[in-house]
N, C-alpha and C positions, 0 to 999 in steps of 0.2 A: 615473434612479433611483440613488439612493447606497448603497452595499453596503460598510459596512468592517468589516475582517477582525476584528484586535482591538487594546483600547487598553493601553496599556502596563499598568496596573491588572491587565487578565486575564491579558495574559502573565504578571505575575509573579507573580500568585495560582494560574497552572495549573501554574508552575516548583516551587513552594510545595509543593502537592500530588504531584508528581512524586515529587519530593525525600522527602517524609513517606511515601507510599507504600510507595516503593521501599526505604527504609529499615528498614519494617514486614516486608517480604517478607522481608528477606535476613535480618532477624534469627528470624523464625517456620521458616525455612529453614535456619538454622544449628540451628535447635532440634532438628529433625529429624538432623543429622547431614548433612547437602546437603554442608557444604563442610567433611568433614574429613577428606579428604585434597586436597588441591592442591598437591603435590609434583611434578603434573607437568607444573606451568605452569613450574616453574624448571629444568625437561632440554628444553624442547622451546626450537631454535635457531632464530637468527633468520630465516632464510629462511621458517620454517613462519609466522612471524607475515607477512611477505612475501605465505606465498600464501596465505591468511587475507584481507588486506587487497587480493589480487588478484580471489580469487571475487568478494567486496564491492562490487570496481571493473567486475566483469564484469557484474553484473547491472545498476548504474550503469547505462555502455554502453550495454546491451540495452535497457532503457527511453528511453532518450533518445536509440534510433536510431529508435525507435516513432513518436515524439515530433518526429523529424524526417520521418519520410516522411509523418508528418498534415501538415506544413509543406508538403511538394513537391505532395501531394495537390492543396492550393489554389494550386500557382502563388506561394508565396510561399518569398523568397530566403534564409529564417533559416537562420544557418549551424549547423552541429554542433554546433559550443562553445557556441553561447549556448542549443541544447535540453538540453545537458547540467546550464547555468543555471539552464532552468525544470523539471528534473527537480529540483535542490538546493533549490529556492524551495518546489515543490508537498511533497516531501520534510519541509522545514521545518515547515510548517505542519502536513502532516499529526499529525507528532513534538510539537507542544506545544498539541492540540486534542484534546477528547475527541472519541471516535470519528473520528480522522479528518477533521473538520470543514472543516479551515482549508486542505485540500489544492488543492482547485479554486482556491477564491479565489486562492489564494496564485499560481498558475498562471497564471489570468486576469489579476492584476493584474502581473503579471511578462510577459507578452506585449504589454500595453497600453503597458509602460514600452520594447518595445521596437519600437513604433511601428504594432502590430497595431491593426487595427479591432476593434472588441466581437466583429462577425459574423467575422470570421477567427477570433478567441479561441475562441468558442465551435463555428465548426468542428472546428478543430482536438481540441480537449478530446474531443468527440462522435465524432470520428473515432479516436481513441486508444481511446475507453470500446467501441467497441462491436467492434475488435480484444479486448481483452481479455477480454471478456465472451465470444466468441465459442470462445475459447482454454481460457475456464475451464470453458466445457461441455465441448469436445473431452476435457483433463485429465480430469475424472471420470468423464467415460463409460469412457477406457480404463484410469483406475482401478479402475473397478466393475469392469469385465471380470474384469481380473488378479484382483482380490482373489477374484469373485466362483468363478473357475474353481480359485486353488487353495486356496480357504478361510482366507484370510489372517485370524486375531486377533492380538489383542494384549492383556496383561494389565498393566494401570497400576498404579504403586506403593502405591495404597490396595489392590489384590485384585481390583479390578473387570474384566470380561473385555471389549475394545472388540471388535465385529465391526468390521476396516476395511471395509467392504463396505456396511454400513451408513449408515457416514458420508459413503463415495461418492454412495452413493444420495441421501444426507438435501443433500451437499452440490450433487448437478445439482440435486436438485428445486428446491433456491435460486435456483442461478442461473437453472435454464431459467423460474425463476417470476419474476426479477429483468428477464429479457430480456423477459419476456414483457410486464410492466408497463410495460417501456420504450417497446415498441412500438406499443402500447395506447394510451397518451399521445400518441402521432405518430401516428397511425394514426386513431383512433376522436374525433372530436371533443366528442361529448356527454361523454364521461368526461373527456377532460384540461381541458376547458369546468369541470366540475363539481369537481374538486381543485382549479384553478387556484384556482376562486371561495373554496373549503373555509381551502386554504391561505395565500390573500389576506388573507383575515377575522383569522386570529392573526396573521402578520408585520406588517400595519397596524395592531393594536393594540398589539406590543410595540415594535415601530422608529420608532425617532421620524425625522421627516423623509421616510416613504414613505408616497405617496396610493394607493388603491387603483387609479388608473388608471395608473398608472405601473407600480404591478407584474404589473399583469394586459397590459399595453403586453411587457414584457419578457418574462416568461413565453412569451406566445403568439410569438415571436419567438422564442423558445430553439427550443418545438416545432417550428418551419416549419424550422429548420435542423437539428434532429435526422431530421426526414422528408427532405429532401434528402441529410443523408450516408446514412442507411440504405439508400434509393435507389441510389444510387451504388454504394455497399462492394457491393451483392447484384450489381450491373451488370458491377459492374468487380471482382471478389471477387480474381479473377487477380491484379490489380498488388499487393495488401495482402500476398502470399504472402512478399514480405521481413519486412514488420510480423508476422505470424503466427510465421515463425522466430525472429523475435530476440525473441517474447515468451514461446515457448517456452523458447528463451537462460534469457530472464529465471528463469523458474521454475526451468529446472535448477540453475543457481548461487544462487538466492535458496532455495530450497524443500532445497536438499541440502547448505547452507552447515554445519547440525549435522553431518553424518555429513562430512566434509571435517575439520573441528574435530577430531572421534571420531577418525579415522583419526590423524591428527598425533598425538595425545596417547595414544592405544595402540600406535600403530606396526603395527596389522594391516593385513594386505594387502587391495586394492582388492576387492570383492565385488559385482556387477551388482544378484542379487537384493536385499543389504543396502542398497543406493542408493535401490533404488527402494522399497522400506519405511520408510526413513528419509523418502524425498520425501510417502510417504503420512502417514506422524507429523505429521510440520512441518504438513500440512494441515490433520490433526485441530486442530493448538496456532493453526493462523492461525483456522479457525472457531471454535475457542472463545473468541477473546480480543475478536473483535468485537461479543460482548454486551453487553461491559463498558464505557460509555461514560467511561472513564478518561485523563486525558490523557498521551498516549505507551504506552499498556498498562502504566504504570507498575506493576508489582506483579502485575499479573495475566500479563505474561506470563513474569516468572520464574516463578511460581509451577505454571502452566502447564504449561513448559519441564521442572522438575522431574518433575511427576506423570506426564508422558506419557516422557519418556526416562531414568527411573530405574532402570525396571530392564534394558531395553536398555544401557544406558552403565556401569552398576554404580558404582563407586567415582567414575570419571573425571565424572559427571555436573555436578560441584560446579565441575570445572574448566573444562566444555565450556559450562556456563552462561551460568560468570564472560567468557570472551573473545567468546560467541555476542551476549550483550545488551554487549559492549564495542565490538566492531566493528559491530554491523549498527543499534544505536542508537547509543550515546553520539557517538563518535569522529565516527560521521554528521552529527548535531546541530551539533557542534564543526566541522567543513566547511561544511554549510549556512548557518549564520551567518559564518563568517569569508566566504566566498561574500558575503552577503547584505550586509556591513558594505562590503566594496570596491565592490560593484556599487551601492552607495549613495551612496558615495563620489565615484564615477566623474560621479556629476550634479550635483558640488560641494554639494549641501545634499539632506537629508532629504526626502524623499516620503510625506507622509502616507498608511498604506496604506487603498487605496480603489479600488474595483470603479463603472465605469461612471460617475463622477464627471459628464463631461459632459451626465449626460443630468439 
């Protein structure tokens, strides 16, 4: 079955949209007053962008040590450097698809180029997804707790009153309903039987080139190897406890990369409780930006960004914005393709991108 990602057409129609977006935001944000003061983008010295670009690089890491121990998992020899690769790859794509889209593919086809089987690929991936998933229940439950025990709100710069506690709640009930599907599908045959067929019926009549026995061939094949890692991680739950760590890694430098920012350009002193408020913010902005099936959260998650840390941030907000969506998209983007052009490079001519081609 052939699966490609996208043709240069959509890339540059989603760069398009990007761009128009983004440009919509900052100006509807400058209306409001968002960036008028950024005086303290020109006092804060180079080292602070330094360590700005070191969290960045740390949660990098954290992911793509994940990303390696799914590798040791199966017995297979991928070094470091090159899961670091397929983190910039999945990265990539995620950053110019809506919703995220292009992230696996981009993963998959990037494992294949480095000489992985489909069924390695899609271990691997499977093995990453159901670390994180498992991480992100842990995270809210002992969000909900905190919040729930010292009454944690939050008032957004429109006047609206957030219970964090709430969105704790709203956001296990996600995931544990996300897990729970997951499982469901590998698990219950009549149900994943009956999507498979559901969602056969639309991908065969908009893709051209895919039979319905090919992709009900692939599908039931993804299943059988989602029920063996699941199998496994619950068996062996022990040895994942490095992948559990460095995916907490992940969310502390990814999820409190704002309040890192804050601190630099206020110059206040470190604060435990402020940390972990700010990590619960970021949550609110990462859940609300995934409705928005926008390519790169173009626009939605400045906008976002603003309402929720406006008036925690007060003035500095305009400026913590500005370097938040500079280093943890743009600058990223700008890596992952330079990445993506050399490792292209490296096979002396262009690879049309494409998922399971052989078959």
């Amino acid at each position: 079955m052939e699966k490609k990602l996208l043709s240069k057409r959509q890339v540059i129609i989603n760069l398009v949209i990007i761009a128009i977006v983004t440009i919509l935001a900052i100006f509807y944000l400058a209306k409001d007053n968002i960036f008028d003061d950024l005086s303290s983008l020109g006092k804060l010295p180079i080292y602070a962008y330094l360590l700005i670009a070191f969290a960045v690089l740390g949660y990098v890491l954290c992911d793509s040590f994940i990303i390696y121990r799914s590798f040791r998992g199966i017995n297979n020899e991928m070094k470091y450097k090159d899961c670091i690769g397929m983190y910039l790859y999945g990265n990539l794509g995620s950053s110019l698809t809506p919703s995220k889209a292009g992230h696996y593919p981009m993963k998959l086809y990037y494992m294949e180029k480095k000489g992985n089987s489909i069924d390695q690929a899609l271990s691997v991936v499977t093995r990453a997804q159901i670390v994180y998933s498992l991480v992100n229940i842990i995270c809210y439950i002992i969000m909900y707790i905190i919040c729930s025990v010292n009454n944690v709100t939050f008032t957004m710069s429109n006047g609206n009153v957030v219970e964090l506690e709430l969105i704790a709640l709203i956001g296990f009930l996600i995931a544990l309903v996300s897990i729970g599907i997951f499982i469901s599908l590998a698990f219950i045959p009549p149900i994943n039987n009956l999507l498979i067929r559901i969602s056969c019926f639309f991908v065969v009549k908009t893709r051209k080139g895919i039979t319905k026995a090919d992709y009900i061939k692939h599908q039931k094949r993804k299943m059988e190897i989602t029920r063996t890692q699941i199998v496994y991680f619950i068996k062996n739950i022990y040895k994942e406890v490095p992948s559990i760590i460095a995916n907490f890694g992940f969310l502390f430098f990814n999820n409190c990369l704002p309040y890192f920012i804050y601190l630099l350009l206020s110059k206040n002193s470190f604060n435990f409780g402020e940390l972990f408020f700010y990590f619960a913010l970021y949550q609110t902005v990462s859940y609300v930006t995934t409705f928005f099936p926008i390519p790169g959260n173009a626009g939605i998650a400045e906008s976002t960004f603003a309402l929720v840390y406006k008036v925690v941030m007060g003035n500095l907000v305009g400026a913590c914005l500005l370097l938040w969506r500079l280093f943890n998209y743009y600058l990223m983007v700008i890596v992952d393709v330079i990445y993506f052009i050399i490792d292209t490079l490296k096979g002396n001519k262009f690879k049309k991108i494409e998922i399971n081609k052989e078959e």
